[in-house]
Every structure is written in structure tokens, then in C-alpha cells.
Legacy VTK file of the C-alpha trace (Angstrom):
# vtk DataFile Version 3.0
C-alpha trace
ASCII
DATASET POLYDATA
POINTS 291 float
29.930 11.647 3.390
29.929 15.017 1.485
26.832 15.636 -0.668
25.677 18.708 -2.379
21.932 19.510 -2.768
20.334 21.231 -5.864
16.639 22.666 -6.247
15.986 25.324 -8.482
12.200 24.860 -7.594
9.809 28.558 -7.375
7.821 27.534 -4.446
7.467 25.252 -1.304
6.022 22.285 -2.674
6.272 18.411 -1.292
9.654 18.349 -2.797
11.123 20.811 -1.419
9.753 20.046 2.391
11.545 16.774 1.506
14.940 18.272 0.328
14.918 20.228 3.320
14.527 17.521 5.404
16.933 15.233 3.973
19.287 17.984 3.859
18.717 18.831 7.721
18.748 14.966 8.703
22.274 14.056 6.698
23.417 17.027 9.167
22.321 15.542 12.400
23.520 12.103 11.637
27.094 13.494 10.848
27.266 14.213 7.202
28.655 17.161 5.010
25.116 18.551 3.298
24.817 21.399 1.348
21.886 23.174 -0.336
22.097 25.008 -3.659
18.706 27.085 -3.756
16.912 29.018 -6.602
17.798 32.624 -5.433
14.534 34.231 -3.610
12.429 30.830 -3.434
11.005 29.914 -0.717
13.292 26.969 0.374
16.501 28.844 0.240
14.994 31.240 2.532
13.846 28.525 4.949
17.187 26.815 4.751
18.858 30.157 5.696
16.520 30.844 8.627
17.016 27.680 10.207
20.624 28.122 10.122
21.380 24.702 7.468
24.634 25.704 5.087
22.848 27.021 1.662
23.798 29.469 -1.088
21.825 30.203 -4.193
21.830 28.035 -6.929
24.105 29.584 -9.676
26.359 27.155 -12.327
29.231 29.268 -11.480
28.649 28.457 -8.036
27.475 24.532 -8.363
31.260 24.353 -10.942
33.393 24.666 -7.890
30.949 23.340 -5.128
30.940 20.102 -7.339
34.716 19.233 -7.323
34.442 19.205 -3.107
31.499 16.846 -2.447
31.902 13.325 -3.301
27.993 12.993 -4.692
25.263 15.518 -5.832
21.344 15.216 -5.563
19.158 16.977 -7.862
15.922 17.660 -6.530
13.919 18.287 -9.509
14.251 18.680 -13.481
15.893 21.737 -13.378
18.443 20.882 -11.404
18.538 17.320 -13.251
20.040 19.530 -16.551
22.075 21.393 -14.121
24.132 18.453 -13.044
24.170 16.839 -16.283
25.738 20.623 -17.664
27.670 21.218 -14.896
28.325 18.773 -12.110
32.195 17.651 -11.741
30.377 15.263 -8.834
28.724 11.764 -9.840
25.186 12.712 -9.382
21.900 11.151 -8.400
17.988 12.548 -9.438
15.143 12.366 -7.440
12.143 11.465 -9.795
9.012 12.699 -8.027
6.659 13.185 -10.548
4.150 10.911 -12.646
3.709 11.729 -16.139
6.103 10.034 -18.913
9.588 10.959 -19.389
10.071 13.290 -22.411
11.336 11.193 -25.829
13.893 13.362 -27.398
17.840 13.152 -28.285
18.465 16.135 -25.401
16.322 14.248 -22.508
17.929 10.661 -23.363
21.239 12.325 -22.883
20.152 14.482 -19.604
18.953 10.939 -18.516
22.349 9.195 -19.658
23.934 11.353 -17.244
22.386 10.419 -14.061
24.384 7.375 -11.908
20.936 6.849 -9.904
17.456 7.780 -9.813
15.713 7.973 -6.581
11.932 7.350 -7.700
9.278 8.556 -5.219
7.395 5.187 -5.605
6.793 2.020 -7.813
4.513 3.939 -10.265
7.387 6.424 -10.896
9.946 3.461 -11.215
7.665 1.787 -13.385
7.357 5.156 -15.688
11.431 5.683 -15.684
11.270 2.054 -16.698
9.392 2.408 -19.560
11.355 5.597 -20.778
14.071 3.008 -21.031
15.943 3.576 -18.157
17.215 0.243 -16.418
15.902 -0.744 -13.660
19.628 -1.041 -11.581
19.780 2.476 -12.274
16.486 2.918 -10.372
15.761 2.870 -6.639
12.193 3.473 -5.300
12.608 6.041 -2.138
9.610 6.859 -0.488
9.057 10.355 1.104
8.701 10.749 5.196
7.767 13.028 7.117
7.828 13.736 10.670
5.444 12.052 13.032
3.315 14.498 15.549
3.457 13.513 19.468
0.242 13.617 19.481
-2.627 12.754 16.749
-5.019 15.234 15.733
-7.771 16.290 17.534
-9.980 18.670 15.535
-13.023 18.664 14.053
-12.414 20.465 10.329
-12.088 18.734 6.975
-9.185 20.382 5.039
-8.343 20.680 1.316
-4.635 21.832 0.336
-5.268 25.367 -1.564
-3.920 24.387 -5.216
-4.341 26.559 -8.437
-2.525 23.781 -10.503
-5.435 22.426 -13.145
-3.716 18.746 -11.990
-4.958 19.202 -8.443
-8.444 18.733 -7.406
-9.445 21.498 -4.944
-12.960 22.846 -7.485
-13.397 18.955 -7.342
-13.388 18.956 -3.893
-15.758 21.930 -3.301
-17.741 20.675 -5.515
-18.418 17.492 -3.479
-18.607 18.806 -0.755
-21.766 21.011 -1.824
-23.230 17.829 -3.113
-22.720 16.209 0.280
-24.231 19.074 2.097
-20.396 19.124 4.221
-18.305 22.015 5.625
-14.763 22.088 4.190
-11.833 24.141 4.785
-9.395 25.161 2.061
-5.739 25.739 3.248
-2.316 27.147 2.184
-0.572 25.907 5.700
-1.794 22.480 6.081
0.483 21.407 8.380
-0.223 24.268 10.844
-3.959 23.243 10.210
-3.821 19.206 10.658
-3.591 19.473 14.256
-7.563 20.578 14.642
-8.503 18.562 11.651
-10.357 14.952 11.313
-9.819 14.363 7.479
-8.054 15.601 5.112
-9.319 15.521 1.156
-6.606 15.067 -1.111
-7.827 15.276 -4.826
-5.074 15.033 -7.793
-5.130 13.988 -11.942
-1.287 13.044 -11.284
0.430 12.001 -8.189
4.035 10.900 -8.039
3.118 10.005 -4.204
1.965 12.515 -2.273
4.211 14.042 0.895
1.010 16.583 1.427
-0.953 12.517 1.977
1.900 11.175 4.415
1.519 14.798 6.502
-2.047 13.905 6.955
-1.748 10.026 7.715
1.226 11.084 10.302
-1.518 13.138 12.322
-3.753 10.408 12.173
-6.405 12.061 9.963
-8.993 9.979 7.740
-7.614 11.217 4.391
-9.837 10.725 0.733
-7.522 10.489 -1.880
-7.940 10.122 -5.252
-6.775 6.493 -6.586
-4.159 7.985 -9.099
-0.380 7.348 -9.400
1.669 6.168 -6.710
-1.318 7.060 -4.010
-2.525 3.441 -3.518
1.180 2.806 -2.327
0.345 4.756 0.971
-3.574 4.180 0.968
-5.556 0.726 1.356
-8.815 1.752 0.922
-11.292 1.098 3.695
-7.839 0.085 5.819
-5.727 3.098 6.552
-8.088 5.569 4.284
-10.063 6.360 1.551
-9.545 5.885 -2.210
-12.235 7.390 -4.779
-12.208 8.255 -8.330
-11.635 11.869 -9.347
-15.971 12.360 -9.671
-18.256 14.721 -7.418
-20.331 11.926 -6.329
-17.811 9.499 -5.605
-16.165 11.728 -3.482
-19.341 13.197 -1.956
-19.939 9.566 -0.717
-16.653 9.357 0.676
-16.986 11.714 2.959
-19.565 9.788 4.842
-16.847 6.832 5.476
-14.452 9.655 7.371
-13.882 7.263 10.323
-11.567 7.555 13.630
-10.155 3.996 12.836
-8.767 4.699 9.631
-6.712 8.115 10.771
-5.391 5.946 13.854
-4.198 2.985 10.896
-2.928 5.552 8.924
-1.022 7.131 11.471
0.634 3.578 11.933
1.433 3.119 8.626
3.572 6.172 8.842
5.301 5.115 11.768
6.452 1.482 10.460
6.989 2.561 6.295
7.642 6.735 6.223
9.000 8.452 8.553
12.018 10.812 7.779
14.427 8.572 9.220
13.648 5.776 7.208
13.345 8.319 3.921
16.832 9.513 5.182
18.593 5.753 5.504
17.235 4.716 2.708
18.965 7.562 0.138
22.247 7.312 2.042
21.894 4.048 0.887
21.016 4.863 -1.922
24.489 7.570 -2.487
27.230 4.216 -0.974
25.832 2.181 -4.438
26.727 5.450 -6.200
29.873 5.849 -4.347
30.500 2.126 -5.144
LINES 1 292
291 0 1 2 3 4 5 6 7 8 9 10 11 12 13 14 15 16 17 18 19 20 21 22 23 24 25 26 27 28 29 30 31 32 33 34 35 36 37 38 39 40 41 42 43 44 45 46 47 48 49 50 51 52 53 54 55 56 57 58 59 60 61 62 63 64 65 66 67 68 69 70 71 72 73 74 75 76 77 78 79 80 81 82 83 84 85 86 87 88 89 90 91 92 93 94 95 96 97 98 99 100 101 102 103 104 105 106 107 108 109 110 111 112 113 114 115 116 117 118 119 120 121 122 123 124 125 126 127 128 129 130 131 132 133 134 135 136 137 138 139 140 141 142 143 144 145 146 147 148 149 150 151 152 153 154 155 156 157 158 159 160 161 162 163 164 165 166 167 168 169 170 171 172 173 174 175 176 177 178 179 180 181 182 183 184 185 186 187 188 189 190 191 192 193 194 195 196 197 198 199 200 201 202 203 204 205 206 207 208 209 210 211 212 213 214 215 216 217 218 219 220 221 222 223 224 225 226 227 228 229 230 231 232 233 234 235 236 237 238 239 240 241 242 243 244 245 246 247 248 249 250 251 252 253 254 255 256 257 258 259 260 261 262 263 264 265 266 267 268 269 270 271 272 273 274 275 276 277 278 279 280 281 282 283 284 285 286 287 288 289 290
């Protein structure tokens, strides 16, 4: 199969880790990928280093890619009006975000245009839904992520470094001081989760959560906030920790960080998300587009 990849996103966020390994994985299992990149970002230059066929994302460029690949993913909502501008290819849109679709002439149209939307989870389904999108036109593709040899075996608590008001890092500090705990804020949180034992993951909106899955695959005890699509990956008290987005709620949490749940979680992972079932399932996904 020959499909063509667009992200126009600024920085290397959970979506881009996952277009990057889809991209890389549709490779290895014999397929025709390509990656269309915003010029400069992050992913295009990680695409380029680890030698997977990219070029930067430019409509000139995606008008004659488009006519030589038989479907085209957009990555995010950029690249969504891209395709629906642009794309000679029938294309698909991966919906990995949780607040409501936009309710205007322009975005029913953009949305009109789309064969297939890949939601992240049920919650983002169930939001696509509601924008009145039908629900053949919707499958629910979970993220996956690589799965360590080995689990963790540290002793810090991370936090993901996040200036985005949606994300809950102050929140997180700010428990922590309550709780009297030592917490370590990252910006490379998967070169970190190897010497960590939990990993606080604190969000107003969550589409799923690929920073979550990264944590659960090491077999960290991760405290998430119940928002979104979250409680799709997290039982509380089973595989993790769910609390509402409140300093003392999460202060208490911390003293349920527990060797058991990190070692459930890390199973989860291994039977529901791990790239090779996030890859089968959206080449699935492309044969009911190609269909």
C-alpha cells in the first residue's frame, strides 16, 4: 500500500511520536510511507535523521505527492484543511484531541471531506459523534508505543514539563509541596522513565494520552487526572491512579504509588497498545478506505 503522511505540527508532541512511528512501522512491514513535515519542526528533522523518506510539507508539494499514493493521513487540523484543499488522494484524519468540533459552514465542509476518522479513543469518537459525524465514518485507534525490555527501576517521580494552561504541571508542584514529596519536572521523559517509579500526569483535556502509555509501558505507577479518554488506559486502584484535577486529591495520591500497579500497567500495554497493534489497526483502518 502507498500512503502519504501529513503533519504540519510546531513541536514534538504525542502526535507526532505517533506519526513517526506509524510512518516507520508501515516501512518495516513492506509499505510505501511518506512524511510531509512542517519545514524546521521538530519531526521532519527526526524523520530525516533516522533516514525515513520525508520532505517538507508545502501544497505545491502535497498536489503532486497526492496523485501517487493511493491514501493520505492527516495528522492533525492543519493538515486536515490541507487535504480537504489539496489532496487528489482519498484521505483519512486522525482526531486526537478532546474538545468539541468547531460549528461553522467552513469546518462542516473540512469535515465532509474526510473518508475516515481515526479517533484516539471512545471519548473522541463520542465528541466527532456529536459534531454530527456518523459513526461508520469513525474508527477508534488507540495510540502504542514501544514496550522497554526491561521495566523501570528508579526511584524519581516525574512530571512532563508543559507550559500549555490545559496541562497540569503548577498543579502538580503544587501537590507535591502539600504532600511534603520530591518531584522531578522533565522535557525528555522517555530518556527519564527508566530511573523513575511514578509518573504524574495532570491535564484539563486529554484526547488519550501517548505521554500515559510511555509511562505504563515502563511499568511506572502513573496519577492521572480522570479527564477525557484517560480512564480508557487507567482503572484506578488496578493498573494506576485516577484523581481529580485538586492539590489535595492529588497530594493523597501520591501515597498509593505502588509497585503492583506499574507492573499491571505495564501489562496492559503489552495486551491493548503496543505499536504493532496501533499500526494493524490503521492499516485496517486505510483497506475500508480503499474499499
Amino acid at each position: 500500500m502507498r500512503i502519504l503522511h501529513l503533519d504540519s505540527g510546531r513541536e514534538m508532541r504525542g502526535g507526532q511520536w505517533q506519526a513517526l512511528r506509524l510512518h516507520r512501522g508501515l516501512i518495516e512491514t513492506g509499505h510505501q510511507s511518506m512524511l510531509l513535515a512542517r519545514e524546521g519542526a521538530p519531526l521532519l528533522e527526526e524523520a530525516q535523521k533516522t533516514g525515513l523518506p520525508c520532505d517538507a510539507l508545502r501544497p505545491v508539494r502535497l498536489i503532486a505527492l497526492s496523485w501517487q499514493f493511493e491514501v493520505l493521513h492527516a495528522h492533525d487540523a492543519h493538515s486536515h484543511t490541507l487535504a480537504a484543499l489539496f489532496s487528489h488522494a482519498p484521505f483519512v484524519v486522525s482526531r486526537r484531541v478532546a474538545f468539541p468540533v468547531r460549528d461553522s459552514a467552513a469546518s462542516r465542509w473540512k469535515y465532509g471531506r474526510a473518508r475516515l476518522f481515526l479517533a484516539v479513543s471512545r471519548h473522541v469518537a463520542m465528541r466527532l459523534e456529536n459534531a454530527g459525524v456518523g459513526p461508520a465514518r469513525i474508527e477508534v485507534v488507540y495510540d502504542g508505543v514501544a514496550v522497554p525490555a526491561e521495566p523501570a527501576n528508579g526511584d524519581a517521580i516525574l512530571v512532563p514539563h508543559s507550559l500549555d494552561p490545559q496541562k497540569g504541571m503548577t498543579l502538580a508542584q503544587e501537590a507535591a509541596q502539600i504532600a511534603g514529596v520530591k518531584i522531578e519536572v522533565t522535557n525528555k521523559l522517555a530518556a527519564d522513565l527508566p530511573q523513575a517509579r511514578a509518573l504524574v500526569y495532570l491535564t484539563h483535556s486529554e484526547g488519550l494520552g501517548s505521554g500515559i502509555l510511555l509511562g505504563m509501558a515502563h511499568g511506572v505507577t502513573v496519577i492521572a487526572s480522570n479527564v477525557g479518554g484517560i480512564p480508557e488506559l487507567i482503572r484506578d486502584g488496578e493498573n494506576g491512579i485516577l484523581v481529580k484535577n485538586d492539590p489535595a486529591a492529588v497530594a493523597t495520591a501520591f501515597r498509593r504509588i505502588d509497585p503492583a500497579l506499574g507492573r499491571a500497567a505495564r501489562a496492559t500495554v503489552i495486551e491493548r497498545f503496543t505499536e504493532e497493534r496501533m499500526i494493524a489497526a490503521t492499516l485496517d483502518a486505510y483497506l475500508r478506505v480503499l474499499a
